[in-house]
N, C-alpha and C positions, 0 to 999 in steps of 0.2 A: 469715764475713766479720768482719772485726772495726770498730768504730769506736770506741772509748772516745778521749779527747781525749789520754790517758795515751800510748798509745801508737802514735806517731807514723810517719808514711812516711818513709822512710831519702833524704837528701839522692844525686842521682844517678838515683833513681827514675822512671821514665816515668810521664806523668798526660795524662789525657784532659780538655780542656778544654770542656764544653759549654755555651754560651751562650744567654740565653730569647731568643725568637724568632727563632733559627737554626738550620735542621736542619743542618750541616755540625759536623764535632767538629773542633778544633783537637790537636795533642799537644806535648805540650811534655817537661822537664826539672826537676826538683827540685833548686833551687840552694840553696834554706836553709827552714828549714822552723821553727814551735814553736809551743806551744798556741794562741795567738793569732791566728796567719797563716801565711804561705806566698808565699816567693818563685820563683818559676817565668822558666826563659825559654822562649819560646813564639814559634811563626815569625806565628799571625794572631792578635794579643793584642784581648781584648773595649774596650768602651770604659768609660770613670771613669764608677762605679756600676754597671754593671751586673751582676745578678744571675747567677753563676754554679756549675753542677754540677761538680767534681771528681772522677776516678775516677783515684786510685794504682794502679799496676799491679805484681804482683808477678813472682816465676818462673814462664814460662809465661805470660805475658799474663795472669794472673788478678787480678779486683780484689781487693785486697787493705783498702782505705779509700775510702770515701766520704764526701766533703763538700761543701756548697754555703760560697760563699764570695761576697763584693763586693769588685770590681777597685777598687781605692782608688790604685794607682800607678803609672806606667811610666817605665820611663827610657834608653828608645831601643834603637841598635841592641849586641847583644852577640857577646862572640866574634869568628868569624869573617864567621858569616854578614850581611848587611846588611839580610836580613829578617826577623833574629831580637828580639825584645826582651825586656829584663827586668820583667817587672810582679809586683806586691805585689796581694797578695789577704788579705782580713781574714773569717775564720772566722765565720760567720753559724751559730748553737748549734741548728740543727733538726733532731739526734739527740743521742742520749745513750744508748741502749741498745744490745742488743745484734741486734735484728731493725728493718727498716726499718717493718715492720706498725705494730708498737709503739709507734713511736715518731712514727708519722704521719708520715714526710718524705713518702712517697708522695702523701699531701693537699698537703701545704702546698709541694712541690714544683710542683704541676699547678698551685698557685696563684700561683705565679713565672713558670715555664715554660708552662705550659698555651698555646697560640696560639687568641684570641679574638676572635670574628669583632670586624668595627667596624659591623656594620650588622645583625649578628644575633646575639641574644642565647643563648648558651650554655643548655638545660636540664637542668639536674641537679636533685638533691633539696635540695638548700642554700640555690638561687637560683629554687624553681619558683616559677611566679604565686602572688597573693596571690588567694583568693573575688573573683567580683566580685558582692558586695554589701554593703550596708548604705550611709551615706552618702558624697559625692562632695564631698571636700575641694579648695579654688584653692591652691596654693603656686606663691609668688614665689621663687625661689631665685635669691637677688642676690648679686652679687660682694661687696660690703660687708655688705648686709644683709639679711634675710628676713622674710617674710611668710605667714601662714595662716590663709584665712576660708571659711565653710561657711553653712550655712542653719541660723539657729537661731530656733526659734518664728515660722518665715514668712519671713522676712528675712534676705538675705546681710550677713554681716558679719564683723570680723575676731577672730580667737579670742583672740589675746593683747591681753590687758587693762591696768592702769593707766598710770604714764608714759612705759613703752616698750611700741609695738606693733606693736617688729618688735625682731630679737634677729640679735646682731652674725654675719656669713658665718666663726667663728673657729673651728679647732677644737684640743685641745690633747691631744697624747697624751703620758701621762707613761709614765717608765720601769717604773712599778712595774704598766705596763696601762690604767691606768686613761685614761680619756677625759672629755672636757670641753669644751662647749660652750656659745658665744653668750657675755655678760659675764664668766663662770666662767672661759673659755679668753680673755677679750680681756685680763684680769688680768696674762695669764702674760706677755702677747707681750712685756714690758720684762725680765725676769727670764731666761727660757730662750726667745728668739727660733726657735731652731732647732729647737724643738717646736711650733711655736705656728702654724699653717697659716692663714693669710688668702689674701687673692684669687686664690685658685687654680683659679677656676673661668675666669677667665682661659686657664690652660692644660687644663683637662678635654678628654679627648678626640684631647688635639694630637701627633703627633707629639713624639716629645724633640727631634729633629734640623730640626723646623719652623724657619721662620722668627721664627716669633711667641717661641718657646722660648730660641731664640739671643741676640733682640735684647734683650728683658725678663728670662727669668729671673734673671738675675744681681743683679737687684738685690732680691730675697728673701732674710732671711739663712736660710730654711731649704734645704736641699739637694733641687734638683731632677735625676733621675735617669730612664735609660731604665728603664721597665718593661717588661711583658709585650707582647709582638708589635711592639716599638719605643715602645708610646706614653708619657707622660710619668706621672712615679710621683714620691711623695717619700720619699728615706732619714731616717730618725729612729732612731738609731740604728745596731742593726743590721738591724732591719728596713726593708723597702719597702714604702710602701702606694700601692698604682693612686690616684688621683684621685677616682675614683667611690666609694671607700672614706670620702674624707676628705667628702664631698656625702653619704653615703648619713648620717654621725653627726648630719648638719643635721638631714638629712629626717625623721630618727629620734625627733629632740627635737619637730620641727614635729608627726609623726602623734601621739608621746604625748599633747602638750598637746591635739591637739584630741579626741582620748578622750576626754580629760580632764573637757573641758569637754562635748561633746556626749554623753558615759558612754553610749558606746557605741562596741564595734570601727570602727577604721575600713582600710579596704585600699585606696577606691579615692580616684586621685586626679587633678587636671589638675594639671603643671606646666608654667610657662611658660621659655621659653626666647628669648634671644635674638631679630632677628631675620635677623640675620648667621650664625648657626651652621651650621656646614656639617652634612652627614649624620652623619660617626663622632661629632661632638659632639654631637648629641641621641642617637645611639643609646649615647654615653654620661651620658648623664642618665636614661634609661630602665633599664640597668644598677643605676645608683645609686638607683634609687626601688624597685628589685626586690630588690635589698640590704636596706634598709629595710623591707622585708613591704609594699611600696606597690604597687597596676598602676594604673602610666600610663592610663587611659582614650585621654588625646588629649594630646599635646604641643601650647603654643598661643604664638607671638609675644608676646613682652612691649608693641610697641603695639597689636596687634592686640585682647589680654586686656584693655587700657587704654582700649582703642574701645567694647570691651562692655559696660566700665565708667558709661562714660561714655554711651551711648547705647540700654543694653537698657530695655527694656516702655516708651520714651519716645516710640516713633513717627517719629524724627527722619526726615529724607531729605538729606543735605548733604557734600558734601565736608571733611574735618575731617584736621586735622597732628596726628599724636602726636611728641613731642619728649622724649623719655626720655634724660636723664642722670643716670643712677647713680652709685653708690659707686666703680665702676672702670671702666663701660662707657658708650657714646653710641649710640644707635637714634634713628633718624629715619623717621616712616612716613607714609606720605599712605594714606586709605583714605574708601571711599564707602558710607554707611551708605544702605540702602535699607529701612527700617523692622528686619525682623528677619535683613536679609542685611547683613554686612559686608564688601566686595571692597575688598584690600591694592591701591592703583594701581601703587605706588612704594615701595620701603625702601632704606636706608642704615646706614651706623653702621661707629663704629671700636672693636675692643674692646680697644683701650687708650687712651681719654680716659675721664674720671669724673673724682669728687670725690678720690679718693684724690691724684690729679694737683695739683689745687687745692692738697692737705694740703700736698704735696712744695713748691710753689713758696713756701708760706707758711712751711715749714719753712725754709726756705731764705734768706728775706727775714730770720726772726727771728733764725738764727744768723750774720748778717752784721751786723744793728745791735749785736749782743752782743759781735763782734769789732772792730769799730769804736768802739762804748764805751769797751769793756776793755781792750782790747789781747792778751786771750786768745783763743786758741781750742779748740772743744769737738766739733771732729769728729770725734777718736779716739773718744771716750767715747758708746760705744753705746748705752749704758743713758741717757745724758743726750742724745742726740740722738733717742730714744725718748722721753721723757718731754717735750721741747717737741714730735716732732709732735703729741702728744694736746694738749697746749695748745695748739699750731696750730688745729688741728680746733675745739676748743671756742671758739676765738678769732674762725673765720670763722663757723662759726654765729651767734654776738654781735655779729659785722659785718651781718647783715640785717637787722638792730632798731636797731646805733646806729652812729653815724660814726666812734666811738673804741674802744677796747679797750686793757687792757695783759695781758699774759703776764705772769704770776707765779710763779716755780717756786724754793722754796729748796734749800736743799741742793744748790746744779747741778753743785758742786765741791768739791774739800775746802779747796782753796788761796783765798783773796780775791778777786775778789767771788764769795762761797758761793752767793749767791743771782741767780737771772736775773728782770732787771723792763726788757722793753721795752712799749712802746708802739705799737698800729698803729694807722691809721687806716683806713678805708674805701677810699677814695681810693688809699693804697696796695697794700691787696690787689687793687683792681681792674684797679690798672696795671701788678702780677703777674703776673694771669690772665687779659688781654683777649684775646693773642692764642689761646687754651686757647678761649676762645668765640668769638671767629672762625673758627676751625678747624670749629667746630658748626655755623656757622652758611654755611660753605661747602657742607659736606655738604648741610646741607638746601635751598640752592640749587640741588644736581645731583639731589634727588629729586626737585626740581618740576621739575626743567627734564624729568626722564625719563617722569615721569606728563603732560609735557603740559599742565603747570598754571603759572598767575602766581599770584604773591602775593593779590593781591585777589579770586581763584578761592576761596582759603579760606577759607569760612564758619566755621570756629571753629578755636580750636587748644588741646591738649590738654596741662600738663605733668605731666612724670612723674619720680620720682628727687628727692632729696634736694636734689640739687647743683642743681635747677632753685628754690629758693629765693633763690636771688642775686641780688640787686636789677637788678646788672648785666645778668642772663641775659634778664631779664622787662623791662629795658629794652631792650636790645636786641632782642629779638623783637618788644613790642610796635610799635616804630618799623616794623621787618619787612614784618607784616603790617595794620597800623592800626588795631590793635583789643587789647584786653585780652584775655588769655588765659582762658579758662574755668575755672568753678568749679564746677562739675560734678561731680568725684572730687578727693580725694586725692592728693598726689603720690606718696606713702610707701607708697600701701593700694591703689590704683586695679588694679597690675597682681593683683594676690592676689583682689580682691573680682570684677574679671572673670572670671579663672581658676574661680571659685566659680559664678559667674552662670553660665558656659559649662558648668558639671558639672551642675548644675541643670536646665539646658534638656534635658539629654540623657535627662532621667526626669520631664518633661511638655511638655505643648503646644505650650510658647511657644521652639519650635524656634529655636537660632541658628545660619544658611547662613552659614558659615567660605569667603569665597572667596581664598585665602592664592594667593601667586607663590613663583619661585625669585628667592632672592636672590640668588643669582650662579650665572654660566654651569659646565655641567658639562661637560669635555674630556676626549677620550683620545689619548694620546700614540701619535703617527701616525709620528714620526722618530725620528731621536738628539735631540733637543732640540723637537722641532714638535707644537704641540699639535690638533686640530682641536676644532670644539662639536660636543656631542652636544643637550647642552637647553640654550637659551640663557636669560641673567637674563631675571627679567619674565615667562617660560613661567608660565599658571596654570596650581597643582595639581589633580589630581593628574597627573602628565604623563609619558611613556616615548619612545623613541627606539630604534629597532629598526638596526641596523649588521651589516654583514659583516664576518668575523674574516678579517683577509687569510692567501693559504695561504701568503706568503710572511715568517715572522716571524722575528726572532730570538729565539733559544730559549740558556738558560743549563743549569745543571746540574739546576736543579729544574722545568725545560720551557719551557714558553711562558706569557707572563706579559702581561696586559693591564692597562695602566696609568690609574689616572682621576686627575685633577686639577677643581681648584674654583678660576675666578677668571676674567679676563675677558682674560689675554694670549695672545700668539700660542706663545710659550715657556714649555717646563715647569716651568724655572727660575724664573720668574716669575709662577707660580701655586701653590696651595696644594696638595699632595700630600695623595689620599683614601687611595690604595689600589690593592690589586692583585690581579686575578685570575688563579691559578695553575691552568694546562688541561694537555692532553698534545693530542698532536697529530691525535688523531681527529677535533678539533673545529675544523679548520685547514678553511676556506672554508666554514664554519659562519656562523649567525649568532648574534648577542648582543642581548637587547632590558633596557636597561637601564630602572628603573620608579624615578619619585617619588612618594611617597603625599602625601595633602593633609598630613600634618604635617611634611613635606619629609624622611621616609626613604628609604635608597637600597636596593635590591635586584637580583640580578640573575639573569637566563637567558637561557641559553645551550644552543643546538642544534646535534646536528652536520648538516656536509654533507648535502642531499638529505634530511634527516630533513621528515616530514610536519609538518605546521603546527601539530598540540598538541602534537609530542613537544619541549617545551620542558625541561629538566632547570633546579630551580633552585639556585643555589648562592652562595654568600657572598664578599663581598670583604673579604680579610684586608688589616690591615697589613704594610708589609714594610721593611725600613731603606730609607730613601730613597737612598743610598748604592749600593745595588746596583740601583737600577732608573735613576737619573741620574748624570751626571756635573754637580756641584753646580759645580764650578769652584774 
């Protein structure tokens, strides 16, 4: 076989198009071809970004060249046919020799391609568990910003020391390899935005073709792409990296420093998560901490970790609100501390309100007074619309101390006025973002209304997240509920120092009984478009649901396909897409007993027909394009 970059597949050429998380091959035609790329037309062209294997075909069907390549372009239909089109594919360099051994593509192929479960973690020797011993690290893994605290000389507390102690959610892969994280990568974001990874944790786990993926990513300037088994990946360059890749460089920074400090290994850890996140997103967080040389002990709620915060070895007994607004996210939680049990009554939350939101509308405020000033304006200029959000940011911080502020930035342009000096006030940022806090404040009306509780039921309330610094926030709630918010924990530190508390109990006495629910209901798609419950929100963990697989299914190329969804409507369409179980038909009037563990992982087994009552087989639910399992509209 040959593959040097030299010499090329002859334009006319047959090529086998294979695409990561689809076993069907495409084939196509060789319309122009040169070291760079390759234009093809092809009758089922992949989608923009995704990662695909090329096989040129010589005399006799034999391959002649192998390459993996990214669909970068299409431009409809070609020829004759109406379902043929032309796409542009850009040469991704993973050979160079002259054996594929050699030259690793077979790795780093499996590492595109490979199909990986969403709910079970792959083992191989790369990714096997980390010992579990030595000490049990809390990590906060925040969309904006991060956190890590441990037991040191008796006392939980947080590892990162002097004026920052937490280090920015940022990560920065440059060209030449190398990687960079926290302020190091927050440096870059003005310079090479499209390397420079922020709130991505946002999309961890999701789907590309999600919802959540559609309506937001676009406004990242780095490039979000399908990855592996459909889920969402970022191109940088010419490589892809899964999500879990760009969380695990965090996680990495977070285990060293607490070596660091505690000088000694550390493997195990609690992180918290969300407490909205469906199943495939914690079981990618668990990924990404195995990435890292970390084992998850226990995945735990970020208010929940916040309640442990706040209420371990204190004895309390009280109904208490966590209210956690983050860098990019909103959790709302009601939960009942009964000395050393904590039971979740109620959760909420949207994961796209935070401070980042805040930033945007401030950003937003400042480059209108500066066009209204001026009479210029400076929304082409990326780099200078990058440099007032960070002014933004520092600006609404300076608003929780004083009523005024100006934004100062020289150099803003090259033409007159060079320099930008507006002015805010308090007042205005509040009348920015009140309806951003109403929106919060909605939500946690439908927690209580769900747990059953009034406002004046809540004996304390808890905040958590940066952005609950806002005069405005702490006004408003206090009116809420009539009372001042507690001071008890940290906003910044609270979910990391529970996380720590919780690792701690699990290697003595002072046991913490985690009583967590499901956040939202779990369905399987019963019609063309109808979804039924299987575990309804609110179910306490850990909890299962046992169903018969009807004998009468439709069945596609690749068999019969059982569909789950997360969310609370009657249509599939309008619920979150988990996944899918791919059976053959022996298992048709069979049953399926689907399982959530207390840290709300998904599992599944499945039995065939008349099989006796342990012959349970268990097996995994893969991603699959949503695409071929709905009609999206």
């Amino acid at each position: 076989m040959r593959s040097s970059t030299n010499d090329l597949p002859s334009p006319g050429s047959t090529v086998l198009v294979r695409v990561a998380g689809r076993p069907e091959v495409s084939e196509g035609r060789v319309e122009d071809v040169s070291k760079e790329g390759v234009m093809l037309s092809v009758n089922r062209p992949p989608d923009l970004g995704v990662m695909t294997l090329l096989e040129f075909l010589g005399p006799d069907n034999v391959v002649t060249h192998r390459r993996t390549a990214c669909m970068v372009f299409r431009r409809g239909s070609l020829n004759s046919s109406k379902d043929t089109s032309a796409i542009a594919l850009e040469f991704v360099d993973l050979i160079g020799g002259p054996t594929l051994e050699k030259d690793g593509l077979l790795q780093r192929f499996t590492r595109f391609f490979g199909r990986r479960s969403s709910t079970v973690l792959v083992e191989d020797a790369e990714l096997s568990l980390p010992p579990r011993e030595g000490p049990t690290i809390g990590i906060d893994l925040g969309t904006a910003n991060c956190c890590v605290a441990a037991n040191v000389d008796g006392r939980v507390q947080v590892l990162l020391e002097g004026e920052h102690r937490t280090i920015p959610s940022v990560v920065y892969f440059g060209p030449n390899g190398r990687r960079r994280v926290g302020r190091l990568a927050q440096d870059k974001r003005i310079l090479e935005p499209t390397r420079t990874i922020f709130g991505s944790k946002r999309f961890l786990g999701r789907p590309f073709i999600s919802e959540e993926v559609r309506r937001w990513g676009h406004f990242f300037p780095y490039q979000l792409v399908q990855g592996v088994g459909g889920t969402t990946a970022v191109k940088i360059g010419h490589e892809l990296y899964p999500l879990e890749e760009v969380a695990k460089e965090i996680l990495v920074v977070l285990k060293n420093h607490a070596e660091y400090v505690l000088r000694c290994p550390v493997h195990r850890a609690i992180i918290s998560v969300p407490a909205y996140f469906g199943e495939p997103q914690r079981a990618a967080v668990l990924d990404a901490g195995r990435r890292a040389g970390l084992r998850a002990e226990k995945l735990v709620n970020e208010p929940t970790a916040a309640a442990i915060a706040y209420g371990y070895g204190r004895g309390f007994r009280k109904a208490i609100l966590v209210y956690d607004l983050g860098g990019g996210t909103f959790d709302v939680s009601i939960l009942r501390i009964n000395g050393a049990e904590v039971s979740v009554l109620a959760t909420g939350g949207d994961p796209f309100l935070g401070g980042a939101d805040f930033d945007d509308r401030l950003t937003e405020h400042i480059l209108y007074k500066f066009e209204k000033l001026n009479g210029t304006s400076l929304r082409d200029d990326y780099v200078a619309v990058q440099r007032i959000r960070f002014a933004a940011e520092i600006a609404k911080i300076e608003l929780t101390e004083r009523e005024v502020t100006e934004v100062l930035i020289p150099n803003i342009q090259q033409q007159a006025p060079n320099e930008l000096r507006v002015k805010v006030t308090r007042q205005e940022f509040q009348n920015i973002v009140g309806d951003l806090i109403d929106r919060t404040l909605v939500i946690t009306d439908a927690v209580l209304k769900e747990a059953g509780l009034k406002a004046q039921d809540i004996q304390d309330f808890v905040l958590v997240g940066g952005q609950t610094r806002t005069p405005l926030v702490r006004q408003r709630l206090t009116e809420r509920f009539g009372q001042s918010p507690s001071r008890q924990v940290n906003a910044d530190e609270a979910v990391a120092v529970g996380a720590a508390l919780l690792g701690e109990s699990l290697n003595n006495d002072k046991k913490v009984a985690l009583k967590d629910i499901l956040s939202a209901s779990i369905q399987w798609n019963v019609a063309q478009d109808s979804c039924e419950v299987l575990l309804r929100r609110g179910t306490r963990l850990p909890a299962e649901a046992v169903f018969e697989i009807p004998e009468q299914m439709a069945n596609d190329d690749e068999g019969y396909r059982l569909q789950l969804y997360r969310g609370e409507a009657s249509s599939c369409r309008d619920n979150s897409f988990i996944g899918a179980l791919n059976f053959d038909e022996a298992y048709l009037g069979g049953k399926a007993r689907v399982l959530v563990s207390a840290e709300g992982l998904l599992s599944i087994k499945i039995a065939r027909s008349h099989a006796s009552s342990g012959d349970w087989q268990s097996t995994t639910v893969d991603f699959v394009e949503a695409e071929s399992s709905i009609d999206l509209g």
